[in-house]
Residue frames as a rotation matrix with the C-alpha (Angstrom) as fourth column:
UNK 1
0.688 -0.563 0.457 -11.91
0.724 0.491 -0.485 -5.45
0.049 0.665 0.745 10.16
UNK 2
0.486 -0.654 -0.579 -8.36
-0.164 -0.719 0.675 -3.94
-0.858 -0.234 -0.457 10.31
UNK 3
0.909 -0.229 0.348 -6.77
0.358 0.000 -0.934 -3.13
0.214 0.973 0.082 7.32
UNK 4
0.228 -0.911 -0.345 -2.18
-0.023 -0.359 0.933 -3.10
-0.973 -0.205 -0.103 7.12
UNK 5
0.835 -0.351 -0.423 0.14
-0.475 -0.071 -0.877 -2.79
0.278 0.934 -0.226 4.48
UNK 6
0.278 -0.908 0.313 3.26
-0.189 0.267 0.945 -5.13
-0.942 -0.322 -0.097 4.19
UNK 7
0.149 -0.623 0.768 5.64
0.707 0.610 0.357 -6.11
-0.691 0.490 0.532 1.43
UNK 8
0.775 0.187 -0.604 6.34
-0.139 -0.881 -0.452 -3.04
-0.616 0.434 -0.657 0.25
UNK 9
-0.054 -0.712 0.700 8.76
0.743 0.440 0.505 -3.49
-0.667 0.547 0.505 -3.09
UNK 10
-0.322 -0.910 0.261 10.71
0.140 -0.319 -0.937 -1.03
0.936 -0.265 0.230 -3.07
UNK 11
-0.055 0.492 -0.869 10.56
0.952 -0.236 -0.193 -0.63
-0.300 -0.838 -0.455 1.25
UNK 12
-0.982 -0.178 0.060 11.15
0.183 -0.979 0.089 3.33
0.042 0.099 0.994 -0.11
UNK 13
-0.261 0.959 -0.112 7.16
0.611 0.254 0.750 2.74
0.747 0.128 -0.652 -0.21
UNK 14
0.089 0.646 -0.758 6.16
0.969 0.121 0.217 2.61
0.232 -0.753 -0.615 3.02
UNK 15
-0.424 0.182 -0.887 7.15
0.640 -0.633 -0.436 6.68
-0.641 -0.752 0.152 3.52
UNK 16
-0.889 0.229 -0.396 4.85
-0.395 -0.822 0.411 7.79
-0.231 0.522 0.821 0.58
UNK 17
-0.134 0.804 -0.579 1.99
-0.270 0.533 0.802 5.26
0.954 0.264 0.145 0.79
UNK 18
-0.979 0.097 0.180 -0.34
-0.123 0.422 -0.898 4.69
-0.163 -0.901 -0.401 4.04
UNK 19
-0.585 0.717 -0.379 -3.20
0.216 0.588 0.779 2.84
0.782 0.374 -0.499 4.42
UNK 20
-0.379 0.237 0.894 -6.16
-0.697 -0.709 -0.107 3.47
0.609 -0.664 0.434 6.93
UNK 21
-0.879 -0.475 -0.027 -6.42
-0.424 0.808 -0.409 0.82
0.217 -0.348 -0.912 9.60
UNK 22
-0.705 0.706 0.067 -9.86
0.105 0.197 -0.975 1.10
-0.701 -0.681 -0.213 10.08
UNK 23
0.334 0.901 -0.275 -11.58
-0.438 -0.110 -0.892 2.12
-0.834 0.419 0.358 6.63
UNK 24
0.291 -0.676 0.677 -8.64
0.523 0.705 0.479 0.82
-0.801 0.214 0.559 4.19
UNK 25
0.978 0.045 -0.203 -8.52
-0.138 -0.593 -0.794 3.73
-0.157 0.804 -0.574 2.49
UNK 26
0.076 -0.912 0.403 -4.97
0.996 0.085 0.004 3.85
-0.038 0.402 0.915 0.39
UNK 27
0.983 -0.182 -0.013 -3.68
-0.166 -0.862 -0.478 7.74
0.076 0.472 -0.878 0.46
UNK 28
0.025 -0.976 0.216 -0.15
0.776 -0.117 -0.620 9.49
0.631 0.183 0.754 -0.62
UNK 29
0.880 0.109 -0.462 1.60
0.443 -0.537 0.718 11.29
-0.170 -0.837 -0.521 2.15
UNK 30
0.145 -0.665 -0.732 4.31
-0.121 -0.746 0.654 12.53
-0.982 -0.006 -0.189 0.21
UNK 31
0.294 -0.059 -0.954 5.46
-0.937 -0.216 -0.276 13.33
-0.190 0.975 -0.119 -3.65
UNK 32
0.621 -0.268 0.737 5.76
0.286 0.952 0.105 10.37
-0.730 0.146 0.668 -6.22
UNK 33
0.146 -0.482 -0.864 8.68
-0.720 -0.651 0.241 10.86
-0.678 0.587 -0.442 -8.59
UNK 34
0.848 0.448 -0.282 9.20
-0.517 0.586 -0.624 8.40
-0.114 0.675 0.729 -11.81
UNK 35
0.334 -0.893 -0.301 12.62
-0.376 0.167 -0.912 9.00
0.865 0.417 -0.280 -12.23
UNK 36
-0.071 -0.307 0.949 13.15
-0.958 0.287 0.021 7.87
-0.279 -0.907 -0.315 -8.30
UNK 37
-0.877 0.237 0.418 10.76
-0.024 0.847 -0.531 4.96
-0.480 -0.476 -0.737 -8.32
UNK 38
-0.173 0.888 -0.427 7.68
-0.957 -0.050 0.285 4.17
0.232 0.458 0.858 -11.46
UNK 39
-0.225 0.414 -0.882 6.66
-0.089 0.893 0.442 0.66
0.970 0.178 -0.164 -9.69
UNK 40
-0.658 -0.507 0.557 5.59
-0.710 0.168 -0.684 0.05
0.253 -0.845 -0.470 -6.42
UNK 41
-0.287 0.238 -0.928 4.36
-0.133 0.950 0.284 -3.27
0.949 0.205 -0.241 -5.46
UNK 42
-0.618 0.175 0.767 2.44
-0.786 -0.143 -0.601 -4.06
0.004 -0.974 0.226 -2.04
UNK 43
-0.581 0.539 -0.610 0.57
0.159 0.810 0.564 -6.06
0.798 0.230 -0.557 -0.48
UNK 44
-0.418 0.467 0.779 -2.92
-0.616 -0.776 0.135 -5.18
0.668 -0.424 0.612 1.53
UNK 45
-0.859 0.063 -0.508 -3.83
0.350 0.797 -0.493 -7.55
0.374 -0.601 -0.706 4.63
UNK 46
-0.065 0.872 0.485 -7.53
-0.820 -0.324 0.472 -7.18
0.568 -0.368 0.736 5.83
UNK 47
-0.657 0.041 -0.753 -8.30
0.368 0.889 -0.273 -9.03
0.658 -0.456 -0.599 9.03
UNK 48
0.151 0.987 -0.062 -10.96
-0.021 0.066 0.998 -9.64
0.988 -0.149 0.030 11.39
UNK 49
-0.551 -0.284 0.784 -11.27
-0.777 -0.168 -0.607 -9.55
0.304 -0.944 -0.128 15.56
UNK 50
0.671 0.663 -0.333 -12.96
-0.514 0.739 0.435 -13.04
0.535 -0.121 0.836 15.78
UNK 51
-0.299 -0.679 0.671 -11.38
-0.802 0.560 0.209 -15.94
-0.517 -0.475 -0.712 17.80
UNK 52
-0.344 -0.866 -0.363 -9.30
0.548 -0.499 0.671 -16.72
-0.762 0.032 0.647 16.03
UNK 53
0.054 0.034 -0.998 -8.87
-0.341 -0.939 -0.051 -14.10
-0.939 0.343 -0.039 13.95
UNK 54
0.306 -0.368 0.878 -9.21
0.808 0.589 -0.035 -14.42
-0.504 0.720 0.478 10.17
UNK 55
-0.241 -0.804 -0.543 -7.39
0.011 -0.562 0.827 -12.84
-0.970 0.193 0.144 7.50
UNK 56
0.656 0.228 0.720 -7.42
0.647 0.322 -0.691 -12.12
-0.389 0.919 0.063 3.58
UNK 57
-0.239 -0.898 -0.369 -4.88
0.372 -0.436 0.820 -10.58
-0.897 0.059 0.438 1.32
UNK 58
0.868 0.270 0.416 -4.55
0.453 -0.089 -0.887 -8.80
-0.202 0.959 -0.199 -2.36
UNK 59
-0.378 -0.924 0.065 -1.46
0.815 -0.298 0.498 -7.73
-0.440 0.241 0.865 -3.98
UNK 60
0.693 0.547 -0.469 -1.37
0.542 -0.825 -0.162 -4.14
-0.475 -0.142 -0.868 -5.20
UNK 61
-0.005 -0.627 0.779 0.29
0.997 0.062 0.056 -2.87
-0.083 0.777 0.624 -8.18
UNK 62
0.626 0.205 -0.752 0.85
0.017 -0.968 -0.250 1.35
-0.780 0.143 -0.609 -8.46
UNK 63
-0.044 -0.774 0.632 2.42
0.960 0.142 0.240 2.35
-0.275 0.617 0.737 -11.44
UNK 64
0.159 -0.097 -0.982 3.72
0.330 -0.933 0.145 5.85
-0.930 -0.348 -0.117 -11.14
UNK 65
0.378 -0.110 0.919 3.34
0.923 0.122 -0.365 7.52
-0.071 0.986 0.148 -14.74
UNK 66
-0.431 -0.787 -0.442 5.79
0.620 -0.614 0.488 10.08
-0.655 -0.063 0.753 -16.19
UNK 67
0.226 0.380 0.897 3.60
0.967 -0.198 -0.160 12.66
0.117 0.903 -0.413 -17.79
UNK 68
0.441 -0.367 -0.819 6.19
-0.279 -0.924 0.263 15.97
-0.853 0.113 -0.509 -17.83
UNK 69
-0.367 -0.538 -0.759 7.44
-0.600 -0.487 0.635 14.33
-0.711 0.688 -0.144 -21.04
């Protein structure tokens, strides 16, 4: 099973959130700020190397929380 991320909402996502193609872990690869961006919305595709390939999906809610005030 390979594991992508698409529909990132905001795309500003995709260069602080990555996913691992092979275990699906979910890590941050750079700072999250509130006052930028406190929603980000995705969606996680897990699919298979059969013929044909199948597929399954799950939205993914983050919700980035402001706790300096």
């Amino acid at each position: 099973v390979t594991y992508a991320i698409t529909n990132f909402i905001p795309p500003s996502g995709r260069e602080v959130i990555s996913i691992n193609p092979n275990t699906g872990e979910i890590h941050l690869t750079g700072a999250l700020d509130f006052e930028e961006v406190n929603i980000f919305n995705f969606r996680i595709e897990a699919k298979d190397r059969g013929t044909p390939p199948l597929s399954g999906h799950c939205k993914l809610l983050v919700e980035v929380l402001d706790v300096t005030d």
